[in-house]
C-alpha positions in Angstrom: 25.9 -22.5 0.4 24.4 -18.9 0.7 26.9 -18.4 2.9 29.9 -19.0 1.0 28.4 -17.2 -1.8 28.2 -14.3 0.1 31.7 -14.4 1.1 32.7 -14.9 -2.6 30.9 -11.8 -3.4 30.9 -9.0 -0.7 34.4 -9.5 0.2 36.2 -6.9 -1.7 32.8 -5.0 -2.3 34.9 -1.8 -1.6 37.1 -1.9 -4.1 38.1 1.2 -6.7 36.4 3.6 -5.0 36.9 7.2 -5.2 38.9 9.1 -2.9 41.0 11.9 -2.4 44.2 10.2 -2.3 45.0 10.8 -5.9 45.1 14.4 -5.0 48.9 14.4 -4.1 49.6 12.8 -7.5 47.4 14.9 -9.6 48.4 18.1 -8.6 52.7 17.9 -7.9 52.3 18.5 -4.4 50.4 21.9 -4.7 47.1 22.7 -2.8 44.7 20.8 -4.1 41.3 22.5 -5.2 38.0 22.2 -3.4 34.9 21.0 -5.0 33.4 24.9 -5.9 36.9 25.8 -7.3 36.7 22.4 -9.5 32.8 23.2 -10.8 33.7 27.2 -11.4 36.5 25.9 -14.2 34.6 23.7 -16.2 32.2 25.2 -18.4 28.7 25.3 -17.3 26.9 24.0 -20.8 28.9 20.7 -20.6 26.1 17.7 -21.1 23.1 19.2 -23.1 21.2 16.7 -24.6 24.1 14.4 -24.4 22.9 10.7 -23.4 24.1 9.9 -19.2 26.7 7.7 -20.8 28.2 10.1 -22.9 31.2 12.3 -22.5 30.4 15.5 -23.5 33.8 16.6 -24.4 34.6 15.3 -27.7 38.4 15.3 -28.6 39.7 14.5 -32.4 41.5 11.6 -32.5 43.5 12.1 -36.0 46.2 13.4 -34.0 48.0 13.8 -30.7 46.0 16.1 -27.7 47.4 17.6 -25.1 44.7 16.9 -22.3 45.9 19.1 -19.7 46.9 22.5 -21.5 44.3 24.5 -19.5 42.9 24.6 -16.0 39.5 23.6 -17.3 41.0 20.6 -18.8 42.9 19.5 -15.1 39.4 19.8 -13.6 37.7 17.6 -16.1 40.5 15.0 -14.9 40.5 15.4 -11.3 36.6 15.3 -11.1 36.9 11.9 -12.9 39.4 10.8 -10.0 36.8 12.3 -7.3 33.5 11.2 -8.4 34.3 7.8 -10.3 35.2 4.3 -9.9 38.2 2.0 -11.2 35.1 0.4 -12.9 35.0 2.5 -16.3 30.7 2.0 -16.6 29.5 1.9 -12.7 29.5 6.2 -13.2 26.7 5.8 -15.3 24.4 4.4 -13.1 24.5 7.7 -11.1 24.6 10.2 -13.7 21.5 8.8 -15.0 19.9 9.0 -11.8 21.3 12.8 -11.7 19.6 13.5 -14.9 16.4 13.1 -13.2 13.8 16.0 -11.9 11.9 14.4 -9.3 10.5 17.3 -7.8 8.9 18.1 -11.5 7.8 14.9 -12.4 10.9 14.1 -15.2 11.9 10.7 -14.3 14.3 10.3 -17.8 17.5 8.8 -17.1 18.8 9.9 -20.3 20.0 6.4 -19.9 18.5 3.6 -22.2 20.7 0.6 -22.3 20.5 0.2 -18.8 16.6 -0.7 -18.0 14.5 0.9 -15.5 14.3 -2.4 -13.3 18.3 -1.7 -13.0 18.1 2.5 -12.6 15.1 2.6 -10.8 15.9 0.3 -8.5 19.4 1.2 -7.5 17.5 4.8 -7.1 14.9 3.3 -4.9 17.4 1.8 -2.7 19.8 5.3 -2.7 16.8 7.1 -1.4 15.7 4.4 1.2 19.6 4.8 2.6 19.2 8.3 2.6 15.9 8.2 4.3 17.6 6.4 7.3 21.3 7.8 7.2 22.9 5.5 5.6 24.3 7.8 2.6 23.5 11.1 1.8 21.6 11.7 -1.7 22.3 15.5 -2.9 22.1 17.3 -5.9 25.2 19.1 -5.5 28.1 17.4 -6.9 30.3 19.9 -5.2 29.7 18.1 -1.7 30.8 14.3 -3.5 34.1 15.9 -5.1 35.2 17.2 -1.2 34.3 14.0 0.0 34.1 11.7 -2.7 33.4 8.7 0.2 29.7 10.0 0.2 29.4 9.0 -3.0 32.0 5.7 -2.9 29.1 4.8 -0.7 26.7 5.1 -3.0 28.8 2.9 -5.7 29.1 0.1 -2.4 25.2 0.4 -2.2 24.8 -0.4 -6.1 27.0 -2.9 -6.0 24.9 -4.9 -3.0 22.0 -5.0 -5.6 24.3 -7.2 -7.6 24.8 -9.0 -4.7 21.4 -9.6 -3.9 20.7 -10.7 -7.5 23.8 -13.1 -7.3 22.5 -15.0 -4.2 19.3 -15.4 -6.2 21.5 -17.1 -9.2 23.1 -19.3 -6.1 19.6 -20.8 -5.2 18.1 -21.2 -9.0 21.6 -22.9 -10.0 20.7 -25.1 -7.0 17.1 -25.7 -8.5 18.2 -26.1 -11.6 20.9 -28.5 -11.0 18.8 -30.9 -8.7 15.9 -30.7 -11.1 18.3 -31.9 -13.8 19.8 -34.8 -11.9 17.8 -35.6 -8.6 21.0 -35.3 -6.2 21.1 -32.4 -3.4 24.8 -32.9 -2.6 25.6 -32.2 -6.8 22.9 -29.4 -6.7 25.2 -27.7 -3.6 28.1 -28.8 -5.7 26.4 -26.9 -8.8 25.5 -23.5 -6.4 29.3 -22.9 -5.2 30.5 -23.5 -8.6 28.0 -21.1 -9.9 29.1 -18.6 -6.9 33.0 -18.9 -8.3 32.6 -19.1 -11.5 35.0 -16.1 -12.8 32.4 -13.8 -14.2 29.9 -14.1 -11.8 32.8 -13.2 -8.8 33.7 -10.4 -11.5 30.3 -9.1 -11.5 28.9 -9.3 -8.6 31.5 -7.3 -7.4 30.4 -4.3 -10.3 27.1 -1.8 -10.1 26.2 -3.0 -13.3 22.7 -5.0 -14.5 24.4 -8.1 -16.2 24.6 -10.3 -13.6 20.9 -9.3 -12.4 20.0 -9.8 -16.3 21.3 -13.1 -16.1 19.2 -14.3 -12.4 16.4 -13.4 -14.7 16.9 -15.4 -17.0 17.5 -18.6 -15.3 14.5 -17.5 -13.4 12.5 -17.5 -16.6 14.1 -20.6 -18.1 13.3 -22.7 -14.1 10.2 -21.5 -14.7 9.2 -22.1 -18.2 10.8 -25.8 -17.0 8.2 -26.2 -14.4 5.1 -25.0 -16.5 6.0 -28.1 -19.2 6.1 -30.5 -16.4 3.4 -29.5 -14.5 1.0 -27.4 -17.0 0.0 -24.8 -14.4 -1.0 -21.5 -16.0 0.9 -19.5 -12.6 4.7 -21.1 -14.7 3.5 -19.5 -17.9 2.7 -15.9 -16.3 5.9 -16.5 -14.0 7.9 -16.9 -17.0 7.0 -13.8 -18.7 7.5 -11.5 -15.8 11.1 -12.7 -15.4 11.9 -12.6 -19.1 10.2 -8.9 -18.4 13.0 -8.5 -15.8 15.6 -9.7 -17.9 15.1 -7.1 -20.6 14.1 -4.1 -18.3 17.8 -4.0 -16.9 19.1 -4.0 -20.0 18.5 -3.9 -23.6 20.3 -7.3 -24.5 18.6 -8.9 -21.9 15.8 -9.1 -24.9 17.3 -12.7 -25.4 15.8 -14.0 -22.4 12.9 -13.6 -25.0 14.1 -16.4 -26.7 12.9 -19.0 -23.7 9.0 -18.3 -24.6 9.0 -19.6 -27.8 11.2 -22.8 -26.9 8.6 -23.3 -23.9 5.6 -23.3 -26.8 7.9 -25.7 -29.1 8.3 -28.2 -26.2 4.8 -28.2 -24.8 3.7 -28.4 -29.1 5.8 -31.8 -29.0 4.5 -33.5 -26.0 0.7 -32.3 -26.0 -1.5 -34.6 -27.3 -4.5 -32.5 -26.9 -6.0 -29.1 -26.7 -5.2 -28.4 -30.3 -2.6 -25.5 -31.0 -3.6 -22.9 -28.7 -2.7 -25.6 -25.7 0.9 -24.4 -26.8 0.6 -21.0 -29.0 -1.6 -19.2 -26.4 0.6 -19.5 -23.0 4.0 -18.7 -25.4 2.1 -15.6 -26.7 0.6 -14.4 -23.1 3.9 -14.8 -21.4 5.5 -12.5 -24.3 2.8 -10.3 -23.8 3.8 -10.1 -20.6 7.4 -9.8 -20.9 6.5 -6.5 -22.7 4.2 -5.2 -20.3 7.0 -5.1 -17.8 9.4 -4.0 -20.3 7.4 -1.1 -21.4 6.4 0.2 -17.6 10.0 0.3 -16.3 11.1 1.8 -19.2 8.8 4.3 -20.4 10.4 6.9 -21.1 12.3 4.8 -24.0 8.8 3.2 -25.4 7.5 6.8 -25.6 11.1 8.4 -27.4 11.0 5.0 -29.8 7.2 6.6 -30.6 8.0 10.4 -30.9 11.9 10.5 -31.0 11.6 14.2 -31.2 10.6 14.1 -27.2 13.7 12.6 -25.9 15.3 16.4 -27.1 18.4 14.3 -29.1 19.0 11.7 -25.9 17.9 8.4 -27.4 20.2 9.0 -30.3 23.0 10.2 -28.3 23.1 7.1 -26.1 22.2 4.6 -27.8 24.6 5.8 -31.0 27.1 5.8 -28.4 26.4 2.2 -27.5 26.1 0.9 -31.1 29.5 2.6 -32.4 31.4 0.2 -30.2 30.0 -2.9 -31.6 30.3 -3.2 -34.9 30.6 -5.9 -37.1 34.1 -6.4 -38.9 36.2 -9.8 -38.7 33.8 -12.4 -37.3 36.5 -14.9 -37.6 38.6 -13.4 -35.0 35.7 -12.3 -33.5 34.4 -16.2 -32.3 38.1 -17.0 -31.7 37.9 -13.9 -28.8 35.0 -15.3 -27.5 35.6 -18.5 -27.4 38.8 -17.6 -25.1 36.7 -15.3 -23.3 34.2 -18.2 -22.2 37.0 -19.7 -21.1 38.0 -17.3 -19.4 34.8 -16.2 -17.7 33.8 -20.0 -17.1 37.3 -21.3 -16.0 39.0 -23.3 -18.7 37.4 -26.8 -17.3 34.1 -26.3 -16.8 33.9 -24.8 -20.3 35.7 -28.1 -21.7 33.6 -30.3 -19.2 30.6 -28.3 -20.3 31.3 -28.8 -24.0 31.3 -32.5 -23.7 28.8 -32.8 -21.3 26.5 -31.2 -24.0 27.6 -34.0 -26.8 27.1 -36.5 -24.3 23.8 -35.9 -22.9 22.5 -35.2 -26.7 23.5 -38.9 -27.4 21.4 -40.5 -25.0 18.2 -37.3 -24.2 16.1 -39.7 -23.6 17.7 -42.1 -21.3 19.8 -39.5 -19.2 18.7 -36.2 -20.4 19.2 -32.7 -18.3 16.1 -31.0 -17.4 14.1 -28.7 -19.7 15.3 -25.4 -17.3 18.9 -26.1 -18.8 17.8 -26.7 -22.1 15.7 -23.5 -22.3 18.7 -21.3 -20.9 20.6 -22.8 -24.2 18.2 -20.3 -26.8 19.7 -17.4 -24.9 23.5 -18.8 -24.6 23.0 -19.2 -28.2 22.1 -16.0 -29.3 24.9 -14.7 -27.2 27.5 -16.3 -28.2 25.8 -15.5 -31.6 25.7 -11.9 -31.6 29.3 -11.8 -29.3 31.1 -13.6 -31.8 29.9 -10.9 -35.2 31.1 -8.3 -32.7 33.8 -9.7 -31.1 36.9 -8.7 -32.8 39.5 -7.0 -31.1 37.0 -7.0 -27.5 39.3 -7.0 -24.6 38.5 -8.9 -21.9 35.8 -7.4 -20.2 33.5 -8.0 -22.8 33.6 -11.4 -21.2 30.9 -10.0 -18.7 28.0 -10.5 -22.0 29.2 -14.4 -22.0 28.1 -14.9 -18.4 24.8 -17.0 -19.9 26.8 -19.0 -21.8 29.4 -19.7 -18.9 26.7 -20.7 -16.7 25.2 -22.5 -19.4 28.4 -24.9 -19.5 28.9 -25.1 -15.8 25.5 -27.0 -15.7 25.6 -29.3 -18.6 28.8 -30.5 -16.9 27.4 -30.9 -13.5 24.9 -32.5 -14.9 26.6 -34.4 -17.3 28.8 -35.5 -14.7 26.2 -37.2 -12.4 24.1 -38.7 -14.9 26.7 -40.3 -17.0 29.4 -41.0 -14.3 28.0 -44.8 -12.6 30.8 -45.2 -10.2 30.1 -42.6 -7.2 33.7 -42.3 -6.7 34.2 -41.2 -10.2 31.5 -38.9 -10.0 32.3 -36.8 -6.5 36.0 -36.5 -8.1 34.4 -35.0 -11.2 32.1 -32.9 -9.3 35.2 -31.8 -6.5 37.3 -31.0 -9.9 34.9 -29.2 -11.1 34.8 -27.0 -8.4 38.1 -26.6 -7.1 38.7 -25.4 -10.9 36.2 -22.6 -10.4 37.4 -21.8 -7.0 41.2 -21.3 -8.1 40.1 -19.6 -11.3 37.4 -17.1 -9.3 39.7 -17.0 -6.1 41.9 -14.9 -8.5 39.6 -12.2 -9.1 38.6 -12.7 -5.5 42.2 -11.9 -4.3 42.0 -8.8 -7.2 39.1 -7.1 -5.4 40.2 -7.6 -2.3 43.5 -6.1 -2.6 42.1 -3.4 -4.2 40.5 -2.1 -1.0 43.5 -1.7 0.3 46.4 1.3 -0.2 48.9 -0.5 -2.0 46.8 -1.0 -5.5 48.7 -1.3 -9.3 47.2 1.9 -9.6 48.6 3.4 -6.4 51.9 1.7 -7.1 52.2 2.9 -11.1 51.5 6.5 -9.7 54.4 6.6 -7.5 57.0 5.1 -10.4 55.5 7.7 -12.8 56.2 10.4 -9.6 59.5 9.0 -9.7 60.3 9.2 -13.4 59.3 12.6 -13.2 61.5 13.7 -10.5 64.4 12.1 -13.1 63.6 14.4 -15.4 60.6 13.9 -17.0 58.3 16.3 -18.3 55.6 14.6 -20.7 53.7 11.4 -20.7 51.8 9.4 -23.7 48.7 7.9 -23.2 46.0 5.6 -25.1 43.6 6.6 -23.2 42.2 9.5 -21.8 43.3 10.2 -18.1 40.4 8.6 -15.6 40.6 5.9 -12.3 39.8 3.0 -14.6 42.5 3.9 -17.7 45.1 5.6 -16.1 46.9 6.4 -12.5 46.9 9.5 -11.0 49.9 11.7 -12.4 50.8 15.3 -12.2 48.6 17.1 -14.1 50.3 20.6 -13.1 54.2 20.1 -13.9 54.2 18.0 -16.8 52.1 17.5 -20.2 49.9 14.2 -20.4 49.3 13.8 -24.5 46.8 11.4 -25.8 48.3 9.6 -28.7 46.1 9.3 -32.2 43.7 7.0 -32.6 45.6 3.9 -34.0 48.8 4.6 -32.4 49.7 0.7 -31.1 50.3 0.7 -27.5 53.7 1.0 -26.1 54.1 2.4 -29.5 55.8 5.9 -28.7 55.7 8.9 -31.1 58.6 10.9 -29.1 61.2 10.4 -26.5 58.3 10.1 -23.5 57.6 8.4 -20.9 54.5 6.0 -21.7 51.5 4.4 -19.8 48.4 2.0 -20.1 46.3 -0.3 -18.2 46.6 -3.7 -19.9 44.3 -7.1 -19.4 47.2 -9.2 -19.9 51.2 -8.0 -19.6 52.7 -11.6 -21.3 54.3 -11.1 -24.1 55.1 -7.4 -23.8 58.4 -6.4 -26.3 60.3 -3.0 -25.8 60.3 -0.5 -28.3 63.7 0.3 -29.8 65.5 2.7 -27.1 62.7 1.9 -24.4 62.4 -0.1 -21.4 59.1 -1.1 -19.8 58.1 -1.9 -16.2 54.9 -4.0 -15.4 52.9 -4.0 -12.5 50.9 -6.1 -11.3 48.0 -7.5 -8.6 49.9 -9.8 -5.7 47.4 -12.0 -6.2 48.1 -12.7 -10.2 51.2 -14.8 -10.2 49.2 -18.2 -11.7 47.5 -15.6 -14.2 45.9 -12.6 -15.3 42.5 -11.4 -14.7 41.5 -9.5 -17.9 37.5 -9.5 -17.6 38.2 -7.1 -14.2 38.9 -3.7 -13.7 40.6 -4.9 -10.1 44.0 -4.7 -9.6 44.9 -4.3 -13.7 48.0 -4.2 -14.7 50.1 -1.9 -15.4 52.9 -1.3 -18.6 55.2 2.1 -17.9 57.0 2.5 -20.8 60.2 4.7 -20.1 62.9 6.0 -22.4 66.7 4.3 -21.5 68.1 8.1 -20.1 65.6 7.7 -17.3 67.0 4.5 -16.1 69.6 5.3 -14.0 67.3 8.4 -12.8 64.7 5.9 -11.3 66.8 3.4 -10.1 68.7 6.2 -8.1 65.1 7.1 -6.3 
């Protein structure tokens, strides 16, 4: 079981990682420039107060920017390409850690959405690795952008602390399951659907705190589970040191919360004695608790939420930066994304199976209920899907990767559903097999994505060389959406032609002169020409039965290209 789970997650774990490769794109087949020639053009004040997530370059979006008018600006670009991921947030795991003083006792990450159980603990394991030559940990940044696999090693290292916290998710959705229905072979069945489940193959492949967020949780909920049915004071304190975990790596992790005061709810209900402390006092220590935790691994946010004026500007800067991209506007559509994103994240079955596994085991609680452990786990799902939905509107798919509670959530009402309502054993191990070859076609895809993206011939790799042909046909400028980095864009020449950044609000593919145009898309169905324009897609090998738009492996690619260049790049 552990086994299989660790194939579904560390194969591919080397995807998207920096390299020097672009180098032959990005600069036209000129010498390409060393790390000290890189750090001497850009401007030495760049950062400030700036929170670790935040760029520090601010361009204005009312209208069109060139990006690379000036050598400083091609720097900017092909540090991004040397020091970053195809994974647009892994970056800011390091440059948190970077904004740390060790040697002078400043431990601030600059960094406060991401807790300190998720920062401190990727640093802790950077320095371990360093201490026995595994990677090499160094404050000068010119030494990663000469040979950006020092730090691609770092990124690999991260993501193993995914990993790590995804096999602990294996075994609790194993504990969970056989808790909730008594059967080993359905708890196994449970485990590997748990290990395939779209999102969790997405994010365990990612050097980012959600999927760790959510172990905690269903550590918290088994836990809370096992203190109402055996009344032991060690479940209680167990419970409120993993909701602690849940939100010190990372702020919305605060919903894990939710699980204490559904525990003192449920042990209110079936107490019959010890008055209301029996209930109230273990639901208030475990908060207590769950604050301690989050306070000591992330103090220097408790003591900037005290005296603001001490963080120097940072708390603002990164957590304004984080809420200006959720905001609420058109809830409606919002729920409508999420609901598609569940299924996406969950496989389309198992969030169908999970949905009427829910309205079935309701019916008939008492006679075939699950176990408290997966009815704890739904507070959280709820508020998630909640506070998704107000937010949701316009989210492409990788905000997916916040549903992973409510995916999980589904995939074990269904098992559970499944074995409890299903008599006929036949009928139930074809349920349970269904239920897991969905998740294993559905996750195999973004499997196959990471997998062929640690190899050369990536969408990225392959949109770079048709742009390097389009511009031997003649063209000299290229529109963007986004600004020019490994997750948003392929590597083009930066030298020989103009890349322009179109105004905020300019629809995709929508082109404001005769340019060649390009984007990373989550999904390439549906696609229309402009008036006078082709388009060529491109797209992971292993996407033909679908896209996979909650990951940043493989994307696809839309190259927009004006009809004069046709015959041009059909001739190369």
């Amino acid at each position: 079981m552990l086994a299989f789970a660790a194939v579904a997650f560390v194969g591919g774990i080397g995807w998207g990682l920096p390299s020097r490769d672009s180098d032959r794109y990005l600069f036209g087949g000129e010498f390409p420039w060393s790390g000290v020639e890189i750090q001497q053009l850009i401007p030495r004040d760049e950062g400030g107060i700036a929170g670790a997530d935040v760029a520090a370059a601010k361009l204005d979006r009312s209208k069109a920017n060139v990006l690379n008018a000036t050598d400083a600006d091609r720097a900017r670009i092909v540090r991004r390409y040397r020091l970053f991921t195809t994974q647009p947030d892994e970056w800011v795991t390091i440059a948190a850690l970077s904004k740390m003083h060790p040697g002078s006792g400043d431990f601030d990450p600059k960094l406060y959405q991401y807790g300190g159980v998720w920062v401190y603990g990727v640093g802790a394991i950077f320095e371990a690795a360093n201490v026995f030559g595994l990677a090499t940990v160094s404050p000068d940044v010119t030494q990663y952008l000469d040979r950006p696999d020092q730090i691609g090693r770092l990124y690999e290292l991260a993501r193993l602390y995914s990993v790590a916290w995804g096999l602990l998710g294996v075994w609790l959705a194993y504990v969970l399951v056989k808790r909730g229905t008594g059967s080993w072979w359905a708890a196994v069945v449970g485990a590997m659907c748990f290990a395939t489940l779209p999102g969790v193959v997405d994010l365990a492949h990612e050097a980012k705190p959600h999927l760790a967020c959510l172990v905690a949780t269903m550590a918290a909920a088994a836990c809370a589970a096992k203190y109402l049915e055996t009344g032991r004071r060690r479940w209680w304190i167990w419970a409120g040191v993993c909701c602690g975990l849940a939100f010190g790596l990372v702020l919305t992790g605060a919903i894990a919360l939710a699980i204490l005061p559904m525990m003192g709810i449920l042990q209110m209900r079936r107490s019959k004695t010890g008055g209301a402390w029996s209930w109230i006092g273990p639901a208030v220590g475990a908060l207590l608790i769950a604050c301690a935790i989050f306070a000591a691994s992330n103090p220097y946010l408790v003591m900037h939420l005290i005296k603001p004026a001490a963080s120097g500007g940072a708390v603002g800067s990164n957590l304004g930066n984080t809420a200006a991209m959720y905001r609420i506007t058109s809830p409606l559509a919002g729920y409508w994304n999420v609901i598609g994103l569940i299924g996406e994240g969950s496989s389309l079955p198992v969030a169908v199976a999970g949905v009427a596994g829910a309205i079935l085991l309701v019916i008939k609680t008492r006679q075939c209920g699950c176990n408290d452990g997966v009815w704890l786990l739904a507070g959280p799902a709820a508020l998630t899907a909640l506070a998704s939905g107000l937010v949701g509107a316009g989210k492409p798919g990788e905000f997916g990767r916040f549903l992973l509670d409510v995916d999980v959530l589904l995939l074990l009402l269904a098992i559970t559903a499944a074995v409890k309502w299903t008599k006929n054993g036949t009928a139930r191990t074809m349920i349970l097999a269904l239920l897991l070859l969905a998740t294993i076609l559905s996750g195999g895809r973004y499997w196959l994505g990471f997998v062929q993206d640690t190899a050369g011939n990536t969408t990225r790799a392959q949109a770079a060389q048709t742009l390097a042909k389009l511009e031997k046909a003649g063209n000299r400028q290229v529109a963007l959406w986004a600004e020019p980095a490994p997750y948003s864009t392929p590597p083009m020449d930066l030298i020989h032609q103009q890349l322009v950044l179109a105004p905020d609000g300019t629809a995709v593919g929508r082109l404001p002169a005769d340019d060649v145009g390009v984007s990373a898309m989550d999904r390439v169905e549906g696609i229309k020409d402009q008036s006078g324009f082709l388009h060529a897609t491109i797209t992971g090998s292993g996407q033909s039965g679908g896209q996979t738009p909650i990951s940043w492996a493989a994307k696809p690619f839309v190259i927009w290209l004006p009809e004069r260049l046709k015959e041009g790049l059909l001739r190369q």
